[in-house]
KOLVEXBA-904328 format. One record per residue (C-alpha): residue in three letters; x, y, z. Coordinates in steps of 0.25 Angstrom, whole numbers, plus 2048, in hexadecimal, padded with zeros to 3 digits. Layout:
# KOLVEXBA-904328
<aa: ALA; east: X; north: Y; up: Z>
...
# end
This chain:
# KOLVEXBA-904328
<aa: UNK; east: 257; north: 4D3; up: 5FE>
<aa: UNK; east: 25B; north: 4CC; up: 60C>
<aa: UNK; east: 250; north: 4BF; up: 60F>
<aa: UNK; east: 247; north: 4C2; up: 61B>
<aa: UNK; east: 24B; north: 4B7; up: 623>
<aa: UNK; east: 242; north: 4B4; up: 631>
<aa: UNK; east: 247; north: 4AA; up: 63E>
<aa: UNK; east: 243; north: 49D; up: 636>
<aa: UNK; east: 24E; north: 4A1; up: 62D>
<aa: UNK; east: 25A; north: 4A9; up: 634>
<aa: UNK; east: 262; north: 49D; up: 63A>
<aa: UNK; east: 261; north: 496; up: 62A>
<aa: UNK; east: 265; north: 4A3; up: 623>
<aa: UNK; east: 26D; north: 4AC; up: 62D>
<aa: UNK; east: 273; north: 4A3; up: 638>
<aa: UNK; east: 278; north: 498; up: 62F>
<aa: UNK; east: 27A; north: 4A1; up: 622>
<aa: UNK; east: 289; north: 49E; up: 61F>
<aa: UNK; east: 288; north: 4AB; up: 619>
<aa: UNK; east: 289; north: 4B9; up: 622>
<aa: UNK; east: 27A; north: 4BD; up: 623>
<aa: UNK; east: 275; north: 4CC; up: 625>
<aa: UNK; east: 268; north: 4CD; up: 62C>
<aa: UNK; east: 260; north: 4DA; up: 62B>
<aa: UNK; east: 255; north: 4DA; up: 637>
<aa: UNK; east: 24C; north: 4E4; up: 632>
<aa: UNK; east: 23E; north: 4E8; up: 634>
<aa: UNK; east: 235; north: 4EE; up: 629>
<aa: UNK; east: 231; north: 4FB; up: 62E>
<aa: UNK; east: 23E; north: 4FF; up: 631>
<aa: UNK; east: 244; north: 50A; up: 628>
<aa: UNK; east: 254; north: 508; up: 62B>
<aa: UNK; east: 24E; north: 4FA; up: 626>
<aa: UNK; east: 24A; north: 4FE; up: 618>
<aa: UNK; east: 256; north: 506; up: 619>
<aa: UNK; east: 25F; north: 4FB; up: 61A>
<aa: UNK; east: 259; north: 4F3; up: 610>
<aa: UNK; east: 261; north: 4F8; up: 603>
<aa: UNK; east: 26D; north: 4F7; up: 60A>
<aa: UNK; east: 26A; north: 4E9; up: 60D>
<aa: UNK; east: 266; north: 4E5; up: 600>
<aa: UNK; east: 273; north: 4EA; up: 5FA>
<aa: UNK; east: 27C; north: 4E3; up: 603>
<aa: UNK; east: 277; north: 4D8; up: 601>
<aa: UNK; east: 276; north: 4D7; up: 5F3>
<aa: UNK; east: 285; north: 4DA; up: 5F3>
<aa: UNK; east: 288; north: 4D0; up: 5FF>
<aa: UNK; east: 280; north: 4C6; up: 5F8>
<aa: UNK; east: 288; north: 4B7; up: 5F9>
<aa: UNK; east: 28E; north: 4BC; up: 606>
<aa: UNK; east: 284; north: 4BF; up: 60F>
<aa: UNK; east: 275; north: 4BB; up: 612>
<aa: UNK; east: 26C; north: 4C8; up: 613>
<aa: UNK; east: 25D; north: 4C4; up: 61C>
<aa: UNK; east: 253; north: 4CE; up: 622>
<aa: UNK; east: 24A; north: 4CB; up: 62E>
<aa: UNK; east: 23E; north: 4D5; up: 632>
<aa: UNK; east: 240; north: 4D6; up: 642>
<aa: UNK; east: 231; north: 4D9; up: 640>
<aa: UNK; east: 22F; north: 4CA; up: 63E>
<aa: UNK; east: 23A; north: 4C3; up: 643>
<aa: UNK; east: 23A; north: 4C7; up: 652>
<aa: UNK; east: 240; north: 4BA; up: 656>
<aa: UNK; east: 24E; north: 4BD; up: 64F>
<aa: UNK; east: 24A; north: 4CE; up: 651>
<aa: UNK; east: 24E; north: 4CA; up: 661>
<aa: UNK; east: 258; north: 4BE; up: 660>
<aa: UNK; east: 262; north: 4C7; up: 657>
<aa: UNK; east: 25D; north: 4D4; up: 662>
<aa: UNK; east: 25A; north: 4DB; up: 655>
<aa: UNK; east: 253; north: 4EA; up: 65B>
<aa: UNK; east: 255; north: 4F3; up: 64F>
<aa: UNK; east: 253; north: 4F2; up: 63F>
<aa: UNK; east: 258; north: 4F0; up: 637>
<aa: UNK; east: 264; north: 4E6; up: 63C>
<aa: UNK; east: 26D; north: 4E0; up: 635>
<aa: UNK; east: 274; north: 4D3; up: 63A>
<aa: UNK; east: 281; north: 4CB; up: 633>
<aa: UNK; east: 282; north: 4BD; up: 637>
<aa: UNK; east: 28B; north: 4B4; up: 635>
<aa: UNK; east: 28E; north: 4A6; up: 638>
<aa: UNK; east: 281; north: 4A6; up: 640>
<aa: UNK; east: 283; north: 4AF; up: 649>
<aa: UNK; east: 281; north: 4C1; up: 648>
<aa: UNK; east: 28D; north: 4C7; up: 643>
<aa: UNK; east: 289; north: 4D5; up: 642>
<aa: UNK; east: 27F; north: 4E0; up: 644>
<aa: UNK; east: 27A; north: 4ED; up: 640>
<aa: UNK; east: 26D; north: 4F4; up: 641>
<aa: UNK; east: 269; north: 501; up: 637>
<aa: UNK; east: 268; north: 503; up: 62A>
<aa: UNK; east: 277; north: 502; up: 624>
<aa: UNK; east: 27A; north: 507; up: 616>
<aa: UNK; east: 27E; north: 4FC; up: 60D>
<aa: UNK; east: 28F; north: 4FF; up: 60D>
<aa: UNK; east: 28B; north: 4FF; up: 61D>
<aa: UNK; east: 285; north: 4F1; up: 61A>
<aa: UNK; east: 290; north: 4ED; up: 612>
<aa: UNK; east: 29C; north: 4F0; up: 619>
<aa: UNK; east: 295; north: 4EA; up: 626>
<aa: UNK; east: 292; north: 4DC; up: 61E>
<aa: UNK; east: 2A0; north: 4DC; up: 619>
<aa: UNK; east: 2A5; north: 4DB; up: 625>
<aa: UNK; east: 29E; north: 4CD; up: 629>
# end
């Protein structure tokens, strides 16, 4: 399951990952999150070694909620080389997830 990660640790794990990294922005009380979360786990299990899977509750983390202009959950972010490579907001299947990871 994906590390929640906070401000203190995004620039380490995320920004500087050599990796491509998937963020899930996501909230507790939201359903499409719970709904996401299966999908989520499964890819990253089958992504493991090639990506870096981390969550961060826009409850708590309102700093990065604002810089990264985060207004629904759940979000997913792609980054790569330090800077946002993709985006997409709603619960995806897990194919969904798949094929749009395979493209980064």
């Amino acid at each position: 399951m994906a590390d929640r990660i906070g401000k203190e640790k995004f620039e380490e794990k995320v920004l500087k990952s050599d990796l491509p990294v998937l963020v899930d922005f996501y909230s507790d009380s939201c359903i499409a999150c719970k709904k996401l979360a299966p999908a989520l786990s499964q890819t990253e299990e089958r992504l493991e070694g090639s990506f870096h899977f981390y969550k961060v509750n826009t409850n708590y983390e309102a700093e990065l909620t604002e810089k990264y202009e985060i207004l629904s959950s759940p979000t997913l972010l792609v980054f790569r080389n330090g800077q946002e490579a993709g985006r997409k907001t709603g619960a995806l299947k897990s194919q969904e997830l798949m094929d749009w990871l395979k493209s980064f």
